[in-house]
LOGU-85328 format. One line per 4 residues: for each residue x, y, z of N, C-alpha, C. Coordinates in steps of 0.05 Angstrom, whole numbers, m for minus. Layout:
// residues N
X,Y,Z,X,Y,Z,X,Y,Z; ...
***
This chain:
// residues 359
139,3571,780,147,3586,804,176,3581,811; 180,3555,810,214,3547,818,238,3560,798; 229,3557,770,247,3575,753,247,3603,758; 228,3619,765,230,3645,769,246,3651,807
238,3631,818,256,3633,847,292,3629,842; 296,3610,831,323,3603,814,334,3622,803; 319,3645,783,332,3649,763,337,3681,782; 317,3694,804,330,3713,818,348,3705,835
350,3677,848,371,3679,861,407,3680,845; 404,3670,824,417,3671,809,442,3706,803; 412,3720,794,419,3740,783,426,3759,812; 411,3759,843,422,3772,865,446,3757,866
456,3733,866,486,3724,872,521,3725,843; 500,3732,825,526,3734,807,520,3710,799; 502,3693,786,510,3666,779,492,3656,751; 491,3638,738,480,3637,721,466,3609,731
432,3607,720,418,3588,725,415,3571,703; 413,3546,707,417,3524,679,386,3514,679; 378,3520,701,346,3508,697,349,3472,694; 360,3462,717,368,3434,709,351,3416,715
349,3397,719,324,3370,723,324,3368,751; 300,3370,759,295,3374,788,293,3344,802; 297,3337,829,299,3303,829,302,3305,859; 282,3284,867,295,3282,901,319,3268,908
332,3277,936,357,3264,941,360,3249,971; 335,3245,975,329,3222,999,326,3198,1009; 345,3197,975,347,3166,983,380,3156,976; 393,3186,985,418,3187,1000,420,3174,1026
448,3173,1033,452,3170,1054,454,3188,1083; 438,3186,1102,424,3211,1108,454,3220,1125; 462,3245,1132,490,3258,1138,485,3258,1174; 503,3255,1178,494,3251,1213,528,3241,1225
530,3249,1244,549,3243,1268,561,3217,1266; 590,3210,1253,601,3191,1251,615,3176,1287; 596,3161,1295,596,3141,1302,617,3125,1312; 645,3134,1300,659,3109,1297,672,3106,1318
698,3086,1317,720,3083,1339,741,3105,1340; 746,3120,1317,762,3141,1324,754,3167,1331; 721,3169,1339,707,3190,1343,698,3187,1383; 687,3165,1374,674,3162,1403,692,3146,1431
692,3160,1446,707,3139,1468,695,3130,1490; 695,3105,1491,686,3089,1511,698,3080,1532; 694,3112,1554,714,3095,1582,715,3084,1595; 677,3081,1602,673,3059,1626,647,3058,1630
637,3041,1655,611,3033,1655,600,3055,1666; 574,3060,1672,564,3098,1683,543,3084,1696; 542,3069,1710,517,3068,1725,527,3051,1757; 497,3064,1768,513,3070,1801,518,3037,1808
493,3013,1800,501,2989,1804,522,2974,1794; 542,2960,1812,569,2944,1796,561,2911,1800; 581,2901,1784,581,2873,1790,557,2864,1768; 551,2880,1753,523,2868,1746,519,2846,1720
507,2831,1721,502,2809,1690,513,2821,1659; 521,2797,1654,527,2814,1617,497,2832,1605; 473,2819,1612,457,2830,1610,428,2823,1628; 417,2853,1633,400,2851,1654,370,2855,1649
362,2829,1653,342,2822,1648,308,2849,1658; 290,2852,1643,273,2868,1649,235,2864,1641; 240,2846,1634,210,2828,1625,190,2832,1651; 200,2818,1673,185,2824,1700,173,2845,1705
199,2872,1696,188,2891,1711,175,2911,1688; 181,2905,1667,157,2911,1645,142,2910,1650; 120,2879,1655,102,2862,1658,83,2878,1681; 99,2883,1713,91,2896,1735,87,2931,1738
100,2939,1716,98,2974,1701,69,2982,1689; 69,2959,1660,44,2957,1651,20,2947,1677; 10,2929,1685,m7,2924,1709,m14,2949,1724; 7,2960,1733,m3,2977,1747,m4,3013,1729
m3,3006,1705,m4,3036,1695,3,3059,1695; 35,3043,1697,51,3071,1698,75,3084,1681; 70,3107,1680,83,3116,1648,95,3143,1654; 112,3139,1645,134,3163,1645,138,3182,1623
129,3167,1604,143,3180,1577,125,3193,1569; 118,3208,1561,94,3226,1566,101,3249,1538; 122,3261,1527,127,3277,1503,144,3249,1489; 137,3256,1457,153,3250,1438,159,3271,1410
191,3268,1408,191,3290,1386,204,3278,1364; 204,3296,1340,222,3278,1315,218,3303,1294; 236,3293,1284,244,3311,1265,244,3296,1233; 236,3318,1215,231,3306,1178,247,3319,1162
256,3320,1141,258,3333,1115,266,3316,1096; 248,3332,1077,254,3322,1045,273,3344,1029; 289,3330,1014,314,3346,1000,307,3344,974; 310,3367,962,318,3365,919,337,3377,907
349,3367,887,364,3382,872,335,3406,856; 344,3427,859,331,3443,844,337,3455,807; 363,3456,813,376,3473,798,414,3474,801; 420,3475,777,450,3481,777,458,3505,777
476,3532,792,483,3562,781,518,3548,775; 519,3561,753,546,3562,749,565,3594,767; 582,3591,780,593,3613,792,633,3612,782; 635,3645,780,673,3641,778,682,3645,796
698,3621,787,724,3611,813,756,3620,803; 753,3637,780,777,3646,768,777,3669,750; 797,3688,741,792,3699,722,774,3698,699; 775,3667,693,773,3656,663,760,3634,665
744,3624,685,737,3595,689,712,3598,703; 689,3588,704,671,3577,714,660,3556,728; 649,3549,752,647,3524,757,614,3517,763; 612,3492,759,572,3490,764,577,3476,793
557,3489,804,545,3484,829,518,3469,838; 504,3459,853,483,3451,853,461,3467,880; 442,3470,871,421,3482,888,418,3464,891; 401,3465,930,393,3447,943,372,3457,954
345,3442,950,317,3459,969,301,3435,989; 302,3444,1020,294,3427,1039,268,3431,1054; 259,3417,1056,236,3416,1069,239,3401,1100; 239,3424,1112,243,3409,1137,211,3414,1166
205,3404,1172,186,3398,1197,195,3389,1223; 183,3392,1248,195,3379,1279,168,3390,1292; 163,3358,1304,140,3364,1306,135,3345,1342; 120,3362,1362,120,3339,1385,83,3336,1407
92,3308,1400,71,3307,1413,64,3288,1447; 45,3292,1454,45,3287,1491,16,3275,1490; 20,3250,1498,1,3231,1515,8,3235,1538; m26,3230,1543,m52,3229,1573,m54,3205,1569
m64,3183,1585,m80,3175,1587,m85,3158,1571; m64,3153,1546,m67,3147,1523,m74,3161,1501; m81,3188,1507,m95,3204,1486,m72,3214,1480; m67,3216,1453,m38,3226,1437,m52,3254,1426
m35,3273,1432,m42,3302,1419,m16,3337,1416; m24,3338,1393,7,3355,1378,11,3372,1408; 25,3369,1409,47,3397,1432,48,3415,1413; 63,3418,1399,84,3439,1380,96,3429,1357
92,3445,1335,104,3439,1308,112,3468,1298; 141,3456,1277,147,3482,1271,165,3470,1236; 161,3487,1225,164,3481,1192,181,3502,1178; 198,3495,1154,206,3511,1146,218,3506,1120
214,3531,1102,229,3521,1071,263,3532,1070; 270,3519,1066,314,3527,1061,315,3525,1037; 336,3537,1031,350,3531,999,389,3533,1011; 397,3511,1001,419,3508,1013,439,3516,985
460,3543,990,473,3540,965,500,3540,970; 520,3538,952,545,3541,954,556,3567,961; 578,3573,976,582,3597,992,599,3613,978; 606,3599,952,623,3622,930,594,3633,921
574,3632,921,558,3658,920,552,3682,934; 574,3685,955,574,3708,977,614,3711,964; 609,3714,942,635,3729,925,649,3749,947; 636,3771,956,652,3794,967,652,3788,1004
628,3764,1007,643,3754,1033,630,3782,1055; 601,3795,1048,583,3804,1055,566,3798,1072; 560,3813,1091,554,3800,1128,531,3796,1119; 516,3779,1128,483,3789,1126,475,3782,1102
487,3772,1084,481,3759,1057,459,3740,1044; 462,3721,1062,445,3694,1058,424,3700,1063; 420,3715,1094,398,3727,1107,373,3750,1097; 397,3755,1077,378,3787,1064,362,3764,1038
380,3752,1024,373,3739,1003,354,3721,1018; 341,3703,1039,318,3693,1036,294,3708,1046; 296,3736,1054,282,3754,1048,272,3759,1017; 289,3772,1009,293,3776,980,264,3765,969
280,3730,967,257,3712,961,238,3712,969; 230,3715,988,205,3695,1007,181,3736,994; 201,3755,988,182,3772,977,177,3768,943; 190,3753,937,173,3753,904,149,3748,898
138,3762,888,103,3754,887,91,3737,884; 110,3722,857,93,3689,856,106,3670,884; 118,3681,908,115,3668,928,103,3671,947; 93,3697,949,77,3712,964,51,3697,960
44,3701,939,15,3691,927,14,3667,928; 33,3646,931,37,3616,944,37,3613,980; 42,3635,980,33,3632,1016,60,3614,1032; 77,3618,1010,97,3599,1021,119,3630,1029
139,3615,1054,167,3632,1063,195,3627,1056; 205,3631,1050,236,3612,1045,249,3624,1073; 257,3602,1093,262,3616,1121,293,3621,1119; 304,3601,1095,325,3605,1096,354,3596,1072
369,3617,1073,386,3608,1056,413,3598,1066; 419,3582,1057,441,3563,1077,465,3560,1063; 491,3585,1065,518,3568,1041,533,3536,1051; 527,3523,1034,548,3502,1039,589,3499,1022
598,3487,1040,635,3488,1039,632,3491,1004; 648,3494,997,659,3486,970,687,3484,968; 702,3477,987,732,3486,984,740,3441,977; 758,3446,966,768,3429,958,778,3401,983
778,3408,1007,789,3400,1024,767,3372,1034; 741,3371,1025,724,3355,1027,720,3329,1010; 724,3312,1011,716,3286,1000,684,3283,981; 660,3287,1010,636,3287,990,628,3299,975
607,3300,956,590,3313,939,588,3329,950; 578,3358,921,566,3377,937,545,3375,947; 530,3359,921,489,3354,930,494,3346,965; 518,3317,968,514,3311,1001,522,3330,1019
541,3364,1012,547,3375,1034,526,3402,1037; 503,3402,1017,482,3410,1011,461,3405,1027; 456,3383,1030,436,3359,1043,442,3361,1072; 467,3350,1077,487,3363,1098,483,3381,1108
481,3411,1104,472,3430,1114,440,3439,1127; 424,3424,1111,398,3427,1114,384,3401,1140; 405,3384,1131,402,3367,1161,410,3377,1189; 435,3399,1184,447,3410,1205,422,3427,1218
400,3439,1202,381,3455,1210,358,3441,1224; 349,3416,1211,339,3403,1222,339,3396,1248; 364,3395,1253,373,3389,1281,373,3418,1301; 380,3432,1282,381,3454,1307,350,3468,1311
334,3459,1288,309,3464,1288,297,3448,1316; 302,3419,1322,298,3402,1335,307,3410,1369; 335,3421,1364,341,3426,1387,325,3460,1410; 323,3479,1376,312,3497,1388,280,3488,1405
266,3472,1389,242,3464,1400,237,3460,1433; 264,3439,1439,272,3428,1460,272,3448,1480; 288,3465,1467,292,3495,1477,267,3508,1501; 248,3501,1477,226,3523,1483,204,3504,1503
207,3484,1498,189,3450,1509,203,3462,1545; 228,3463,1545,239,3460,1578,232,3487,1585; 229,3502,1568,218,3541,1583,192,3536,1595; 186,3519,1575,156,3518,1591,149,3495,1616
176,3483,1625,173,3477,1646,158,3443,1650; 165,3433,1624,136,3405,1615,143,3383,1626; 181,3386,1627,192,3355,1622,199,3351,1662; 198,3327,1674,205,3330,1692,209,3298,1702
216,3290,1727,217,3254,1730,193,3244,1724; 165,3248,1730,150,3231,1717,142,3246,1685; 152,3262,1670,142,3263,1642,168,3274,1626; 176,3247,1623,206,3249,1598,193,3259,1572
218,3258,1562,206,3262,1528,226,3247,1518; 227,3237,1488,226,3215,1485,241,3229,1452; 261,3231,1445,267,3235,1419,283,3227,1394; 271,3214,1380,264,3201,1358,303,3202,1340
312,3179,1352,349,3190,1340,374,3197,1354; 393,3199,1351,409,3204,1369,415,3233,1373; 421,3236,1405,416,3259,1418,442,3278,1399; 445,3285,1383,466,3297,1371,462,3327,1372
450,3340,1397,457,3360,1401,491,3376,1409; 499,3384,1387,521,3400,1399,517,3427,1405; 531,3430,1436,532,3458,1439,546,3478,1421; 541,3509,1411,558,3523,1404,584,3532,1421
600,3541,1410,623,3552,1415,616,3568,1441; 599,3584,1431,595,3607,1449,581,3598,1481; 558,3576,1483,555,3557,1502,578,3545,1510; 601,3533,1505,617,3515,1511,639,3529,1531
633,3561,1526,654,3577,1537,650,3591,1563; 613,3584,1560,603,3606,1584,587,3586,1602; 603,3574,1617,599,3556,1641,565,3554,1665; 558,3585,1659,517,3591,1662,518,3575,1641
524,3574,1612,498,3580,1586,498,3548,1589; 528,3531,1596,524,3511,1588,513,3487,1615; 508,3502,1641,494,3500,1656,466,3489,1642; 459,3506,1631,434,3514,1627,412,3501,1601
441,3485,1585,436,3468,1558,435,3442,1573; 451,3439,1595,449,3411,1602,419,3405,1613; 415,3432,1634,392,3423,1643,364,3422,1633; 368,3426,1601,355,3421,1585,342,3394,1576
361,3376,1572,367,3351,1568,365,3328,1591; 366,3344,1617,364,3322,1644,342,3296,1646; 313,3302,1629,289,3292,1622,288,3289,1600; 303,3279,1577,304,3270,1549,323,3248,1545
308,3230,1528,323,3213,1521,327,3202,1482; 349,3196,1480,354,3192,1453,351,3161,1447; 325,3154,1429,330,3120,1418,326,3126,1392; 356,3107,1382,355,3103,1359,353,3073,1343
336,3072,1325,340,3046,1308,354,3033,1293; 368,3053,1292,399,3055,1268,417,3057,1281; 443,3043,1286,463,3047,1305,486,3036,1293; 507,3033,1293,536,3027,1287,544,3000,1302
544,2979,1310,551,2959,1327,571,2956,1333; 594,2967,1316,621,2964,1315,644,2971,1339; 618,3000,1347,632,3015,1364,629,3008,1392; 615,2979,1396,602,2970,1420,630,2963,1434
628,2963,1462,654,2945,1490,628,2933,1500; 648,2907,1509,630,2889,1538,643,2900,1563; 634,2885,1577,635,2901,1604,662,2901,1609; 673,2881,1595,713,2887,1602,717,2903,1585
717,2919,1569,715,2942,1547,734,2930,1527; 733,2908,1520,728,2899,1497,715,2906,1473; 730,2916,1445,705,2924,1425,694,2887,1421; 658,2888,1422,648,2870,1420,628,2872,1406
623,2877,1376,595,2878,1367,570,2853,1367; 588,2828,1372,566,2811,1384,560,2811,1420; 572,2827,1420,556,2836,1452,525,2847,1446; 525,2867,1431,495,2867,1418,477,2856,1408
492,2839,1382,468,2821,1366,464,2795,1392; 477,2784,1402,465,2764,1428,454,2778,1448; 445,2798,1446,428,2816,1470,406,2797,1470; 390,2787,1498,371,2763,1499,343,2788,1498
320,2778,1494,297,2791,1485,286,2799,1517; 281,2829,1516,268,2847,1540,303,2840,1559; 322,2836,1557,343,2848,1572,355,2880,1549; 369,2888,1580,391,2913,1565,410,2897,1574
433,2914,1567,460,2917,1573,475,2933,1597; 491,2943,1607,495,2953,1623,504,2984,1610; 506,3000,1629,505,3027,1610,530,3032,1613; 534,3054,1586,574,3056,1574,567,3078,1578
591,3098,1595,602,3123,1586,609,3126,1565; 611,3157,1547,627,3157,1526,628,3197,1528; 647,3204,1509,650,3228,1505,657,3239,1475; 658,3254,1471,670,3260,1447,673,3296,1443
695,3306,1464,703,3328,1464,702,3344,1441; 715,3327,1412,714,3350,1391,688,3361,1382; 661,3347,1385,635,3353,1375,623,3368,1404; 631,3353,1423,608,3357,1452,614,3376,1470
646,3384,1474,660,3385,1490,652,3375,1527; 648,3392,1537,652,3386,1566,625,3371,1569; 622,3355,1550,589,3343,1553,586,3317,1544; 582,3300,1574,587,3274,1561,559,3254,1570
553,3227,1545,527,3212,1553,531,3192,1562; 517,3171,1569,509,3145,1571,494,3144,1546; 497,3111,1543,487,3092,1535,483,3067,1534; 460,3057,1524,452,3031,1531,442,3018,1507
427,2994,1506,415,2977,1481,396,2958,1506; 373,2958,1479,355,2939,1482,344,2928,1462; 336,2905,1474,320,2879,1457,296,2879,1462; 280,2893,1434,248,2895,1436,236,2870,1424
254,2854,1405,238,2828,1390,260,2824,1383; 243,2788,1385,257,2761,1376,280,2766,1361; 302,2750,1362,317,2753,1335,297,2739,1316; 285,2719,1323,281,2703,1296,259,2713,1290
255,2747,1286,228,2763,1277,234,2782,1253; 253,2798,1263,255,2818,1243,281,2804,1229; 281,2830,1207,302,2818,1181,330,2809,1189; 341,2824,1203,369,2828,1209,373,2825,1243
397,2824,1234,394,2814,1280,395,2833,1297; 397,2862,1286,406,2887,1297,375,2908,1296; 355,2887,1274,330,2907,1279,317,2910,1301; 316,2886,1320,291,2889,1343,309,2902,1362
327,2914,1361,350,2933,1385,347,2959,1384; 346,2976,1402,339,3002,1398,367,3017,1426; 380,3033,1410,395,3050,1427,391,3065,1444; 400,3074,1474,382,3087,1485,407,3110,1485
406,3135,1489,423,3150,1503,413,3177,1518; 431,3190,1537,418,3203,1565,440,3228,1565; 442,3253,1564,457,3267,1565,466,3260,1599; 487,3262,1618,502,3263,1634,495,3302,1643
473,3296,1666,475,3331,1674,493,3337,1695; 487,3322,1713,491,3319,1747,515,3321,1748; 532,3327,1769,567,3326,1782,565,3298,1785; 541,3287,1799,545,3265,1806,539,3234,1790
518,3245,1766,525,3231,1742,547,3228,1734; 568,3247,1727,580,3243,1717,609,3228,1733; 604,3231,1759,630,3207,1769,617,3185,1787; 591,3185,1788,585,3151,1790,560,3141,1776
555,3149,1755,543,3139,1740,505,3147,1732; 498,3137,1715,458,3142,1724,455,3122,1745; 434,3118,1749,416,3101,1772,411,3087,1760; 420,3055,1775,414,3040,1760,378,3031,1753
367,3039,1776,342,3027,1780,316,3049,1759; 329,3075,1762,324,3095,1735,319,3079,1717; 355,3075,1701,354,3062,1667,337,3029,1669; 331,3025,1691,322,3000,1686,288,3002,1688
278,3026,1699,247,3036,1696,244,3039,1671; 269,3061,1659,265,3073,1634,264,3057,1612; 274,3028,1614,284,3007,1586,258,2991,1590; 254,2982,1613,220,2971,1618,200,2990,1596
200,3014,1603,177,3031,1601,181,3034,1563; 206,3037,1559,217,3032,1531,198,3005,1515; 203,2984,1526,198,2961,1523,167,2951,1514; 158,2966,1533,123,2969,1540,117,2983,1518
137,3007,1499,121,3015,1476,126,3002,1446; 134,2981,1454,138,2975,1419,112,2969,1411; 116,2971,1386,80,2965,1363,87,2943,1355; 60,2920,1349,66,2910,1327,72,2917,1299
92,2900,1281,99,2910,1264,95,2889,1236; 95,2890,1211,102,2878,1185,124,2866,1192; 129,2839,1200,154,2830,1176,155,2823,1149; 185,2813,1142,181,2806,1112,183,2829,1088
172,2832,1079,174,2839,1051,165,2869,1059; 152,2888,1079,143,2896,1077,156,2917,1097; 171,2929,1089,189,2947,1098,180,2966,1118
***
């Protein structure tokens, strides 16, 4: 079935198929929002309490949350995909010259679910097949191209009769001006969907009115929603993305340390790894106009376990971050007594886990 999907996309784009060795690529490095010091800026502290400890302790009020049974967090969402090289098309890049390209096919899922009571049960899931290709296969630079072609596909019979869709065809850069691989700006692309797959969900989760102060939602990574162009310009639309986000929060397990300040804004990445167990930190403004524009978060860290538990000193820490909706978020900060319910209530959900060997 994959050679005959290959070999028409091939022949609708002008390209020739090599039928190459098919192989997963997920155990790349997954493509995501660089992090760094020349990306992110850290202006200042964002929360309404001052004066406060290097770090503020929350064990107590964990302890007094759980007792009396009370829970906020109420949605969780997350997002999957698996990536493959499928196939190589060779396409011309000259009179006289040829170049090989790589097909890329993703499997992507986003899926959310909402505890009662304790009872965990699906909200909404939504799935989809991509094929990510290089954008010198839209030669004449034809509107509507990509779009007609995963039609195209998703009608070939031996796909039809697989019950499968291809939702989408996705060109990735090929211009010279890029450093990575293509397979990674391939992969790259299909992650970009993931996310907007993730974000549309979000979308449709706040239409229906779910998320509110007592039932956050809870999502799985950092909040790397960027607005479009077209949101960033129209002051309703982007109204309207924030207030999306007012009841969501981003924790991640994977984080950059590098880019940490202490409370004198100091870069301090052992301000993190000495984070004491069940304290946070105090919460950082940050922004990053070229990705976010007029849209800026908080963030925080916490200490769910021991250092002397997990592998590394940065595993039992979990990132928190909070899109900034409010006028008044944004010039005196969240509440402190908020982020400090919210890191408790954080706290209260870790699992036991494997250490050791057992990843």
């Amino acid at each position: 079935m994959a050679d005959k999907v290959m070999q028409m996309l091939a022949e609708e784009t002008g390209g020739r198929s090599y039928k190459a060795h098919k192989y997963g690529l997920d155990h790349a490095k997954r493509p995501a929002i660089d992090y760094s010091e020349d990306t992110v800026v850290w202006e200042k502290m964002s929360e309404t309490s001052h004066n406060l400890p290097k770090y503020i302790p929350l064990k107590k009020l964990s302890i007094d949350l759980a007792e009396r049974g009370e829970q906020y967090l109420t949605y969780f969402l997350d997002g999957s995909r698996r990536v493959y090289k499928v196939d190589d098309h060779s396409y011309s890049v000259s009179r006289d010259r040829s170049k090989i390209f790589p097909i890329i096919a993703g499997q992507i899922g986003v899926g959310c679910c909402k505890r009662v009571d304790r009872i965990v049960t699906p909200e909404q899931f939504h799935r989809e097949i991509v094929i990510s290709v290089p954008d010198i296969a839209n030669a004449d630079d034809k509107r509507g191209f990509f779009e007609g072609m995963a039609i195209k596909l998703s009608n070939l019979p031996v796909i039809q009769r697989s019950g499968i869709k291809i939702n989408s065809v996705i060109p990735y850069d090929t211009s010279r001006s890029k450093p990575d691989k293509f397979e990674d700006r391939g992969t790259a692309r299909i992650q970009d969907r993931m996310v907007q797959c993730e974000k549309d969900m979000v979308a449709e989760l706040v239409k229906k009115r779910l998320f509110n102060s007592r039932n956050y939602l809870i999502k799985d990574g950092s909040l790397e929603y960027r607005p479009t162009d077209d949101i960033k310009k129209d002051v309703r639309k982007l109204a309207t993305f924030k207030n999306g986000f007012n009841y969501v929060l981003g924790v991640s397990k994977n984080f950059n340390p590098e880019v940490c300040k202490d409370v004198n804004g100091k870069a301090n990445p052992g301000y993190i790894s000495e984070l004491p167990l069940y304290h946070r930190t105090p919460v950082a403004y940050y922004s990053n106009p070229k990705w976010f524009g007029d849209i800026n978060f908080a963030v925080w860290y916490i200490r769910l376990r021991d250092v002397s538990r997990p592998r590394t000193t940065f595993a039992g820490i979990v990132k928190v971050e909070k899109m900034l909706v409010t006028q008044e978020e944004n010039s005196k900060g969240i509440d402190s007594d908020l982020v400090n319910m919210l890191s408790a209530l954080i706290i209260n959900e870790r699992n036991p886990v494997c250490y050791g060997a057992d990843l």
